[in-house]
C-alpha positions in Angstrom: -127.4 -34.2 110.0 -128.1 -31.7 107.4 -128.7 -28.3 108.2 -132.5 -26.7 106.8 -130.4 -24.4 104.6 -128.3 -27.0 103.2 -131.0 -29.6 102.7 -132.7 -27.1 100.5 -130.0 -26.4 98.6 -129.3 -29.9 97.9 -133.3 -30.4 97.2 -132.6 -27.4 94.7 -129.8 -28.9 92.8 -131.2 -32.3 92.3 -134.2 -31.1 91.1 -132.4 -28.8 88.4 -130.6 -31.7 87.2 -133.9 -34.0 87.3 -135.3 -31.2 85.0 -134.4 -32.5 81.9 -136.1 -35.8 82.5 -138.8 -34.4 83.8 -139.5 -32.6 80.5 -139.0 -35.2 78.9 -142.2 -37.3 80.5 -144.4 -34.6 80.5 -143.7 -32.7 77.3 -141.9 -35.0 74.9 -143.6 -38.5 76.0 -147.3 -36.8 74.9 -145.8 -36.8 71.9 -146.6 -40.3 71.2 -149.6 -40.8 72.5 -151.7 -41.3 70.3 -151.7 -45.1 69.5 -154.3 -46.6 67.8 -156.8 -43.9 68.2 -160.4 -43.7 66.6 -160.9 -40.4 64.0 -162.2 -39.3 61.0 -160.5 -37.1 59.3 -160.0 -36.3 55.6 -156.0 -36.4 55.3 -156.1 -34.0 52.0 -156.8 -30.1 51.4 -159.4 -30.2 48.4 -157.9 -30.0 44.8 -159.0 -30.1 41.6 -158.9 -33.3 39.8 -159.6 -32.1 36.4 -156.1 -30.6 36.7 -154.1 -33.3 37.5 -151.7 -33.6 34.6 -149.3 -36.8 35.6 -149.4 -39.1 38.7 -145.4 -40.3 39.8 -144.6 -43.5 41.6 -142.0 -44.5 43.0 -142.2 -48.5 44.0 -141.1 -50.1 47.2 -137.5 -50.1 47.5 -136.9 -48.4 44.3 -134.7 -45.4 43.1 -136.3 -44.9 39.5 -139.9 -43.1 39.5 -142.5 -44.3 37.1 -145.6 -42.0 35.5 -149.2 -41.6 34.7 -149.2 -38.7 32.1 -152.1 -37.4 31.1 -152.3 -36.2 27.1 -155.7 -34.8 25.7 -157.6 -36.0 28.9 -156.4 -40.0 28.5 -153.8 -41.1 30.9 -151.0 -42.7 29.5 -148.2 -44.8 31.1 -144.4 -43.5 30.0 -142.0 -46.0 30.2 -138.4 -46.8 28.4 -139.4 -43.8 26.4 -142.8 -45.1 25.2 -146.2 -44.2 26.0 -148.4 -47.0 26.5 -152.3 -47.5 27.2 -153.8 -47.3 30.7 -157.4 -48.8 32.3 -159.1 -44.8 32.5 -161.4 -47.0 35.2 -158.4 -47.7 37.4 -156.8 -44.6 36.8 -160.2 -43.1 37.7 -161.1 -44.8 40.7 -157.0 -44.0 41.7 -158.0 -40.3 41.5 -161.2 -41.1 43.3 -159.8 -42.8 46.4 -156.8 -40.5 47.3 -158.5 -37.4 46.7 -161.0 -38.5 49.1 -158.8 -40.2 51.2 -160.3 -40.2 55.2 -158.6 -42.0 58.0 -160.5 -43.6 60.1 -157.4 -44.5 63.1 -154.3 -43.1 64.2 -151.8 -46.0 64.4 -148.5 -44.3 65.6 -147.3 -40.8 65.6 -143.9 -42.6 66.2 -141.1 -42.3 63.2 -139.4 -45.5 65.0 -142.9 -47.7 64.1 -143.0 -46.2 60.9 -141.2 -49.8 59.4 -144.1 -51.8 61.1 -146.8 -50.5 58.7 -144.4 -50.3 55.6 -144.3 -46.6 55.3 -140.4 -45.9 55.9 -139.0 -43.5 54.1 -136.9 -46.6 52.3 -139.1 -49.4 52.6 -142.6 -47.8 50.8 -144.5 -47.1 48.1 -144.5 -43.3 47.1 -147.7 -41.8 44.9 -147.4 -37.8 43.9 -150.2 -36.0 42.2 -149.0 -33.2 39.8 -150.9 -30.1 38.3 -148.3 -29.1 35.4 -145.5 -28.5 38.0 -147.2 -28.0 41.4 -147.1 -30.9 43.8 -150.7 -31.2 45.1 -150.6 -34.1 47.1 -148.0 -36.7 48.2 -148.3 -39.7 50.1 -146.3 -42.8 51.5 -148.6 -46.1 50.8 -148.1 -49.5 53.2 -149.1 -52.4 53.9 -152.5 -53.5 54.4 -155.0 -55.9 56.3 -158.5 -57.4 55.7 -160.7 -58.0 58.5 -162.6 -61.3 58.0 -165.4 -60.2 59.7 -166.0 -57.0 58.7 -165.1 -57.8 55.3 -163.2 -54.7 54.9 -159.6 -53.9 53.7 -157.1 -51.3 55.5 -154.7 -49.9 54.4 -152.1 -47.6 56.2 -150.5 -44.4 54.8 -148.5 -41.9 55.9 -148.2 -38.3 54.1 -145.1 -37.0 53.0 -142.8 -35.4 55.9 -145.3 -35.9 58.4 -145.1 -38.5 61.4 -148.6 -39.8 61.7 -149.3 -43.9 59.9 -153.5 -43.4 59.3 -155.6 -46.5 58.2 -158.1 -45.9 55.6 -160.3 -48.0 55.1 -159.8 -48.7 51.0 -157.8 -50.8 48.6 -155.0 -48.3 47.7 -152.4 -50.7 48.7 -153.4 -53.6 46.7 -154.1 -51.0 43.7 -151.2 -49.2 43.7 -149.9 -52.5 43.0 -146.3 -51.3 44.4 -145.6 -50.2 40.6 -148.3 -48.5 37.5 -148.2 -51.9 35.8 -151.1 -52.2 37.6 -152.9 -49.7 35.3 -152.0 -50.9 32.2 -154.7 -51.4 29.7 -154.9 -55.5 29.9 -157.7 -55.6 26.8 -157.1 -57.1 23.6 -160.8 -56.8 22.5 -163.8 -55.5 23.6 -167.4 -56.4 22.6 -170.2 -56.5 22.5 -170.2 -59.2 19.5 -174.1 -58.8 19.5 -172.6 -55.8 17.1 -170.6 -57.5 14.9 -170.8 -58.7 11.5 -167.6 -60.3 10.5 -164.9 -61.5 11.5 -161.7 -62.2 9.1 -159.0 -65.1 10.3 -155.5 -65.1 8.1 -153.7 -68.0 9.4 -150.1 -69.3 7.6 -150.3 -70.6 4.2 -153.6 -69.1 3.3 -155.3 -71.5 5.7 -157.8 -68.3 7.2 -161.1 -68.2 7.1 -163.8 -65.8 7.0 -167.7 -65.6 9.4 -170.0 -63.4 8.6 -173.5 -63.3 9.7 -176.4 -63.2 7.8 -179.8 -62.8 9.2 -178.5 -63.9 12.3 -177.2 -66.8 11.2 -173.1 -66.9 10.6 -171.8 -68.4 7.8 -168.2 -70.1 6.9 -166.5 -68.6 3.9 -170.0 -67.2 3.1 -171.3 -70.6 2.6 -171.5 -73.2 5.1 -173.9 -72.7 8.3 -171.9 -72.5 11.1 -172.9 -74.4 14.2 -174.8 -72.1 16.3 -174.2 -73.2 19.5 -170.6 -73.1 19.2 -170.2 -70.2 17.4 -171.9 -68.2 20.6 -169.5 -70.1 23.3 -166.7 -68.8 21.0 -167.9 -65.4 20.4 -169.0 -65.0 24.2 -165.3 -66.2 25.4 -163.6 -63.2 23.0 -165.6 -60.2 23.6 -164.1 -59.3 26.6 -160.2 -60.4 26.4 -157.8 -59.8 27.9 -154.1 -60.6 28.8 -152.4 -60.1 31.9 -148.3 -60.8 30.7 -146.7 -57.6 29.4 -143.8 -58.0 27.0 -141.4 -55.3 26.8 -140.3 -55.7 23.5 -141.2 -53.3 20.8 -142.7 -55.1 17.2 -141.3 -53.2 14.2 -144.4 -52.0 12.4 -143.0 -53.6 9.1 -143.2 -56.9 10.6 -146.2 -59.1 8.9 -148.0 -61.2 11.8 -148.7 -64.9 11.8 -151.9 -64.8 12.7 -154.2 -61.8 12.5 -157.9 -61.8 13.2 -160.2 -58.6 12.3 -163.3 -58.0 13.6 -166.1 -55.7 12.1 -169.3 -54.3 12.2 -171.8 -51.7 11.4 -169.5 -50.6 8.6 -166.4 -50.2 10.6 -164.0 -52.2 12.1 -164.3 -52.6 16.0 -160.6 -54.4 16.2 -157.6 -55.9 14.7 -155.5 -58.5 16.4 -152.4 -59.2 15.3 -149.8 -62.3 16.7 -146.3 -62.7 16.1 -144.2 -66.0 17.1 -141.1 -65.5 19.1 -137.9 -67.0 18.9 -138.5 -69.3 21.9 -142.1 -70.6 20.9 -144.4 -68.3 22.5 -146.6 -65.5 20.9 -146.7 -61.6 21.3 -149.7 -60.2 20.6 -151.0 -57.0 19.8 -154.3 -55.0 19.7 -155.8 -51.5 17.8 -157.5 -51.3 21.1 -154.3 -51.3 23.3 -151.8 -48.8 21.9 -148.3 -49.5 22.8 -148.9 -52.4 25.0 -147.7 -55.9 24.2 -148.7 -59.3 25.3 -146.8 -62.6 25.8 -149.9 -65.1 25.5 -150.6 -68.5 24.5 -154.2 -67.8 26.0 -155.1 -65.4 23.1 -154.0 -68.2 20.6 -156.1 -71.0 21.9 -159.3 -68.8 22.7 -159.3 -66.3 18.9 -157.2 -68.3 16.5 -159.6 -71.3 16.4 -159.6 -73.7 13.6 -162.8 -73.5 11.1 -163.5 -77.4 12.2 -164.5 -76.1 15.8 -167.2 -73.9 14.5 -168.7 -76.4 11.7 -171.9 -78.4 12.9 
């Protein structure tokens, strides 16, 4: 049987080497505990948008960064050395969403779950927003969900060097698109053809055509009546198109195009199209409204390069 003294003493001991652990649960444990809690909280300080110069993104699992520049107050996408055309509206709305970025839960405050929302430090999409050379906001973009019911998309972010996953409730990570090909300028032409007056076709081997409308009525080579209902289902199907296939390769500007469509109105010229054949049987096409993108498309081909029997009544 112990004696009092020595029963303390060994009480003592154990307790100082029990200390550790005990630390542990009630200091480090809290830690995280917060789990899928409710908030609302705006995740960014305010900046200024207007001074935003270049937005860099670095895709899932990549090593190579890719940028939004901004040049005279229109955003531009620099790639391989070449600046090519961006949708402003996407770009816009981009701006919109993470500068007023709110998070409505708390998922984990636990590195070790960071993989289950997407937003490791390998495994995520990373989005910075630069003012000349100041870093004003920086943040690590996951997966997302969509509630059925609610009929609202989630997506879960985390902000660079910190340890919280937020859901915010927008469509950043479908957006984002993992890459800026996302914001690429996609239009080849843009109406409205309500405005336009004529339209010139130069096919191979002088086989073009030319519309032109007169008192509302649009004429063939400036002489035979073109069918009316057709000629609006065709000029309704162009006004708005656009491609979705990006080509990489660059056109020489001294190469002539095989087809080429130009369409104008009120004394200027709202577009020029221009289609080139590749070597393996598909077309690249270009537009005056889309600088330095390309398009592989067969679409373009079937829905502007018509033949003149398809509009004749």
């Amino acid at each position: 049987m112990l004696k009092p003294n020595g029963g303390l003493l060994m009480l003592k001991t154990r307790l100082v080497r029990l200390m550790p652990v005990i630390i542990g649960i009630l200091v480090i444990g809290p830690l995280h505990q917060c789990h899928n809690k409710a908030v609302n909280t705006p995740l960014l300080a305010p900046f200024d948008t207007m001074h935003l110069t270049s937005i860099i993104v670095t895709p899932q699992g990549a090593s190579t960064q890719q940028k939004l520049i901004k040049s005279e107050q229109t955003w531009y996408i620099e790639a391989a050395g070449q600046r090519q055309s961006t949708d402003a509206r996407l770009v816009a709305d981009l701006i919109t969403q993470v500068s007023h970025l709110t998070a409505t839960r708390i998922m984990t405050d636990n590195p070790n779950k960071w993989a289950e929302y997407e937003v490791s430090d390998s495994g995520a999409c990373r989005v910075q927003f630069m003012a000349q050379n100041k870093e004003v906001a920086h943040i690590v973009i996951g997966k997302f969900s969509f509630n059925q019911q609610s009929r609202t998309m989630t997506s879960y972010i985390r902000l660079n060097g910190k340890p919280e996953v937020y859901a915010v409730e927008n469509f950043l990570s479908v957006m984002i698109g993992r890459n800026v090909d996302a914001f690429r300028n996609r239009m080849v032409i843009n109406g409205p053809w309500q405005q336009w007056h004529k339209l010139s076709f130069y096919y191979p081997n002088d086989s073009g055509f030319v519309l032109t409308k007169v008192q509302n009525q649009w004429l063939i080579n400036g002489q035979e009546e073109a069918d009316s209902a057709k000629m609006a289902t065709f000029l309704f199907a162009i006004e708005n198109l656009s491609e979705f296939q990006f080509s990489e390769h660059q056109i020489p500007a001294s190469e002539i195009p095989q087809y080429k469509c130009v369409v104008e109105g009120n004394n200027e010229t709202y577009v020029s199209v221009n289609a080139y054949k590749g070597s393996d049987g598909q077309f690249l096409i270009t537009s005056s409204v889309n600088e330095g993108n390309t398009f592989i498309s067969n679409q373009t081909m079937e829905k502007l390069f018509v033949s003149v029997q398809s509009l004749t009544k």
